[in-house]
C-alpha positions in Angstrom: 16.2 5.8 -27.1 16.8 3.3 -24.3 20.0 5.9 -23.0 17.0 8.7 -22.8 15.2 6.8 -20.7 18.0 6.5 -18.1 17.8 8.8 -14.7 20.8 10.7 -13.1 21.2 8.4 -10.9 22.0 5.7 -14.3 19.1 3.2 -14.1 16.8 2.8 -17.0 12.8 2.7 -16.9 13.0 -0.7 -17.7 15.3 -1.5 -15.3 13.0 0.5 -12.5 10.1 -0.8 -13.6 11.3 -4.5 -13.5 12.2 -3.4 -9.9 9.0 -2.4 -9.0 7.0 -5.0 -10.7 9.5 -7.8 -8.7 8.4 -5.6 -5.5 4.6 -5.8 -6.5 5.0 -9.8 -6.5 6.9 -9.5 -3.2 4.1 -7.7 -1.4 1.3 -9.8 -3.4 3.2 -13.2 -2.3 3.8 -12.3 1.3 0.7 -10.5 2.3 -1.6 -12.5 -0.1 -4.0 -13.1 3.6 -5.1 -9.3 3.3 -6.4 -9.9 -0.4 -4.7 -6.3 -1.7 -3.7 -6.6 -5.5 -0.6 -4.0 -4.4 -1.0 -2.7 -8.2 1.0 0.2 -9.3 -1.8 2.6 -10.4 -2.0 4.9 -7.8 -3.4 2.3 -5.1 -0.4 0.9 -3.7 0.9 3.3 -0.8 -3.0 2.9 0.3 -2.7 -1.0 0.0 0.4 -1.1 2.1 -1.0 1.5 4.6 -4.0 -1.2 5.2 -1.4 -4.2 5.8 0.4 -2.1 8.1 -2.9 -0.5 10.0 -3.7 -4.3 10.4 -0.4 -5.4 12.1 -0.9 -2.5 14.6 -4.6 -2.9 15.1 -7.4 -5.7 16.1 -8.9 -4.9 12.9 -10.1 -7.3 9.4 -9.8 -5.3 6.6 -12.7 -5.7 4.1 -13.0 -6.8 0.8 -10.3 -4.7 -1.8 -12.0 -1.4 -2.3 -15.2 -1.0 0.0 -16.7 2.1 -0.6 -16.6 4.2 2.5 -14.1 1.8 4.5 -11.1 -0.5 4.6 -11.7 -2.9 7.8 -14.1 -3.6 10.7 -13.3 -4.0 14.4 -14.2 -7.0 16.3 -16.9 -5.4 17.3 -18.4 -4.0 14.0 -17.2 -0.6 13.7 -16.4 0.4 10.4 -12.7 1.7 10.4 -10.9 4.0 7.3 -7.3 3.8 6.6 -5.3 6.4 5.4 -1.6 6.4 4.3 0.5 9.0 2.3 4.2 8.9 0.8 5.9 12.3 1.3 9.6 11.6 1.7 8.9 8.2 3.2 6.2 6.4 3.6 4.2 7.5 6.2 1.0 6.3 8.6 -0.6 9.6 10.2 0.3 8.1 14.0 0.1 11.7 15.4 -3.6 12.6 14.1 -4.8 9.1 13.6 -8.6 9.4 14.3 -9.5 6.3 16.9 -11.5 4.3 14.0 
């Protein structure tokens, strides 16, 4: 079974997934000031798209999953972060609303 799990490319689920799960920590252990989990189950391009909105921004991000938004400005302005992986990850820079 273990040799029908293995891509084209000759790495084993288990193998990738021990990968990704060593990234997850990575992220976790570095960026643990933000408070994002980083979890694989669908919320971690979003996570990393707040941590990187932050670093570019004068924004706080909120608490992990605030309905409606992801940070406030200094001034109180509710601010929603959006990122998407296509064929790398990407921040939309070009059509970035101002908040």
């Amino acid at each position: 079974m273990a040799d029908s799990l293995r891509a084209d490319a000759g790495i084993s689920i288990t193998d990738a997934v021990r990968d990704l799960l060593t990234i997850v920590r990575r992220l976790r252990s570095s960026f643990s000031e933000h408070g994002r989990h980083f979890t694989l189950d669908g919320r971690l391009i979003g996570e990393i798209g707040e941590v990187v909105a932050v670093q570019h921004y004068a924004i706080t991000l909120t608490t992990a999953q605030t309905a409606v938004h992801d940070a406030v400005t200094a001034d109180g302005r509710n601010v929603q972060i959006k990122a998407t992986r296509k064929e790398s990850l990407t921040f939309p820079w070009s059509d970035a609303p101002v908040y």
